[in-house]
C-alpha positions in Angstrom: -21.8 121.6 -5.0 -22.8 118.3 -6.1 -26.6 119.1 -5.5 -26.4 122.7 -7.6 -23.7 120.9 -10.3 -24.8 116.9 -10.6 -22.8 116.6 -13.7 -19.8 118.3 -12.7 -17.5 116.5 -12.5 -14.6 116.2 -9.0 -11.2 116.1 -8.2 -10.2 115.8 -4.3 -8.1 114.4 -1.6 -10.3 112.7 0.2 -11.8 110.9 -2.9 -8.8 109.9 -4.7 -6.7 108.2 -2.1 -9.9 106.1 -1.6 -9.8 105.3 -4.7 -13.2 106.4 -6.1 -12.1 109.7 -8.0 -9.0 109.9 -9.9 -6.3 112.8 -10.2 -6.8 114.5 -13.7 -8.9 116.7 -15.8 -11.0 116.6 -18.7 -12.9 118.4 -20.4 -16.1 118.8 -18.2 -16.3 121.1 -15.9 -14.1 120.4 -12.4 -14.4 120.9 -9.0 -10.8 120.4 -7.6 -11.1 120.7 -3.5 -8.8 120.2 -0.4 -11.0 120.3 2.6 -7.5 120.7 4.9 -4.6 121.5 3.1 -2.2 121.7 6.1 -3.6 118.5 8.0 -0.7 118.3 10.2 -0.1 121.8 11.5 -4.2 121.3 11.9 -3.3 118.0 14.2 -0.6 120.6 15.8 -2.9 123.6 16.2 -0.3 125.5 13.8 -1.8 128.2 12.3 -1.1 127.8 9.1 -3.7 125.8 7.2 -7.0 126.5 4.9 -9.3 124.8 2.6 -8.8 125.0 -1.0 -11.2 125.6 -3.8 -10.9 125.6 -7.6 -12.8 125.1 -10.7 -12.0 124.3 -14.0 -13.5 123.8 -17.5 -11.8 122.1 -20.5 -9.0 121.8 -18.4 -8.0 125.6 -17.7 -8.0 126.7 -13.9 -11.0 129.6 -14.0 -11.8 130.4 -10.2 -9.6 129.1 -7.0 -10.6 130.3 -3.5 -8.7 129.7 -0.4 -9.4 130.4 2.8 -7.5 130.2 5.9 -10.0 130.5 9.2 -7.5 130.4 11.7 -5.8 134.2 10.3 -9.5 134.2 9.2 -7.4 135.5 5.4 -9.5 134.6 2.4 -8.1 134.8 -1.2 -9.9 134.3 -4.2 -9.6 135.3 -7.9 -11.2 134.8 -11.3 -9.4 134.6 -14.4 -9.3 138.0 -15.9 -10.5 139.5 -13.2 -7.7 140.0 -10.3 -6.6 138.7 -7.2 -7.5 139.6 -3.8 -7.1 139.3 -0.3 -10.4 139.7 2.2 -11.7 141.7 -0.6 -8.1 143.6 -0.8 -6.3 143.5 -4.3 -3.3 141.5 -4.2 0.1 141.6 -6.3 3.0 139.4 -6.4 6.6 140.6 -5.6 8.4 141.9 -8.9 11.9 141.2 -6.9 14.5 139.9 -9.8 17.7 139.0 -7.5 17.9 135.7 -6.1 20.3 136.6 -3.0 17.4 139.2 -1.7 14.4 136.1 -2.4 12.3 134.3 0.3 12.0 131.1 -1.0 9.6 128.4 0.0 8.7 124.6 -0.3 8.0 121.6 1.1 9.7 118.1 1.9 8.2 114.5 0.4 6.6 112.0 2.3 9.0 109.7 0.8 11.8 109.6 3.1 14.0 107.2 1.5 17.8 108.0 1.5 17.2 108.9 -2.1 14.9 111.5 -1.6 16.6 113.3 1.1 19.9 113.3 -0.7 17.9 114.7 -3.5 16.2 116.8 -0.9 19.4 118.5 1.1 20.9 118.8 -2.7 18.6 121.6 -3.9 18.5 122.9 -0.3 22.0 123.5 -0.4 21.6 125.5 -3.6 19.0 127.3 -2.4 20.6 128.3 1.1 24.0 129.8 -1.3 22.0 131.2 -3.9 18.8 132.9 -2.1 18.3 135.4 1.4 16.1 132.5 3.2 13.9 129.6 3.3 10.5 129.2 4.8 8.4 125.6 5.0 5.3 126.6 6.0 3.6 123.1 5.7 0.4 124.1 3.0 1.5 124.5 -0.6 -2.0 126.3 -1.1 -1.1 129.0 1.4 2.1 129.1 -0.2 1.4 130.0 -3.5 -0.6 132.3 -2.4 1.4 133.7 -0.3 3.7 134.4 -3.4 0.3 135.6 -4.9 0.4 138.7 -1.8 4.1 139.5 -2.7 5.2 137.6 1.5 7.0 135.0 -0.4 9.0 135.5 -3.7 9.3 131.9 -5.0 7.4 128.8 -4.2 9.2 125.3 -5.4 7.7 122.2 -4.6 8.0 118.2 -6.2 5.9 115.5 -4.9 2.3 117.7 -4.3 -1.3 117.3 -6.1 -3.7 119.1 -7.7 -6.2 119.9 -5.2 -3.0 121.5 -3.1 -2.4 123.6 -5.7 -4.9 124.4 -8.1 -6.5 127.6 -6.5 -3.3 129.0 -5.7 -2.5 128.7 -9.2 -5.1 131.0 -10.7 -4.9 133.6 -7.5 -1.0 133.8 -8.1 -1.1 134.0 -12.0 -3.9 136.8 -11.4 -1.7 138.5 -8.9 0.6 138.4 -11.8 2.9 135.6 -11.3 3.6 132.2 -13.6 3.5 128.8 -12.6 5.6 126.5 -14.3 6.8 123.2 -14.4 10.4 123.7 -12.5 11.9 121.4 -15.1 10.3 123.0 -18.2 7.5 121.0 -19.2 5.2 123.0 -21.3 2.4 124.1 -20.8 2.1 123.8 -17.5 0.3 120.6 -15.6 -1.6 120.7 -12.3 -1.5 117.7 -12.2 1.8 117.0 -12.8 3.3 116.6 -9.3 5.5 119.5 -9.5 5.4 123.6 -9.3 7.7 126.7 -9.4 5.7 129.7 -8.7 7.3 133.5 -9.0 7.1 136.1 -11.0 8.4 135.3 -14.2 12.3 137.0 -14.2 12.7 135.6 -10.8 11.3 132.1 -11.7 13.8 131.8 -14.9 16.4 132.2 -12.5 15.4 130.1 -9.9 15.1 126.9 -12.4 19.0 126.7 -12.7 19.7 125.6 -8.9 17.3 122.8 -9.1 18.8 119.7 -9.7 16.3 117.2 -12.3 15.3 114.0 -10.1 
């Protein structure tokens, strides 16, 4: 990319917890990658994992790819242009009742007392209020997963912007929102937090979490 786009301009994993790129966007245009989104279940051989591909320019999400080579599923989209699995289109789930959702999300590295209690808080909402909850282990497969209508609502706190960003444009083509869970407007990828649904379900699903 670098050699076809010298000025553009990255945001990435690898590069940012070395220090030499940081987290945010600007203006120019924006590579946001995540060679291995799902590093553990890759140490683990557990399947679900995928590298994850998205570009931006003045700081609107335009194109995210994702690709999982293990279930060898690729999903990409364009804005304006639809989403789509291995070339298939794609639609998110227009379920509106909360006790019929699958849910999804993850758990923080930070595994202090406070961040569990936190933690088992919103899960015990979740568990009274929703049918189930999955924790697949790569926030990128997860929103797109809401993107193909398997999961109805993907909640996350704690995750970055290269975990999320192509998700974010396949789901919103797919015809879901992203939001900020705790109503920040407009929404920020890189602001460390994500509800992802369609829009009805989403509204809903913002009154059982609990603000940090």
């Amino acid at each position: 990319i670098r050699r076809h786009y010298p000025s553009h301009s990255f945001v990435a994993e690898e590069g940012t917890s070395l220090g030499t790129l940081k987290e945010e966007l600007t203006d120019m245009p924006t590579w946001i990658i995540d060679p291995i989104d799902g590093t553990t279940n890759f140490v683990h051989k557990y399947p679900l994992l995928c590298v994850s591909i998205a570009f931006a320019d003045k700081k609107e999400l335009i194109i995210g790819v994702v690709y999982n080579p293990i279930l060898n599923e690729l999903f990409t989209a364009q804005k304006g242009q639809g989403a789509f699995l291995n070339g298939n289109r794609i639609h998110a789930s227009q379920q509106t009742e909360l006790k019929a959702s699958l849910i999804s999300t993850g758990f923080p590295y930070d595994r202090s007392d406070k961040s569990v209690d936190y933690l088992l808080g919103n899960f015990k909402s979740f568990l009274q209020n929703c049918r189930e909850i999955r924790r697949g282990g790569s926030a990128a497969l997860d929103v797109c997963f809401v993107a193909a209508g398997r999961l109805d609502v993907y909640y996350e706190r704690g995750i970055h912007a290269w975990d999320i960003a192509a998700g974010c444009v396949i789901a919103r083509e797919a015809g879901a929102v992203c939001e900020d869970p705790f109503g920040e407007n407009p929404f920020d990828v890189c602001g460390r937090r994500i509800i992802v649904g369609n829009k009805d379900l989403v509204q809903k699903f913002k009154k059982l979490v609990s603000p940090p």
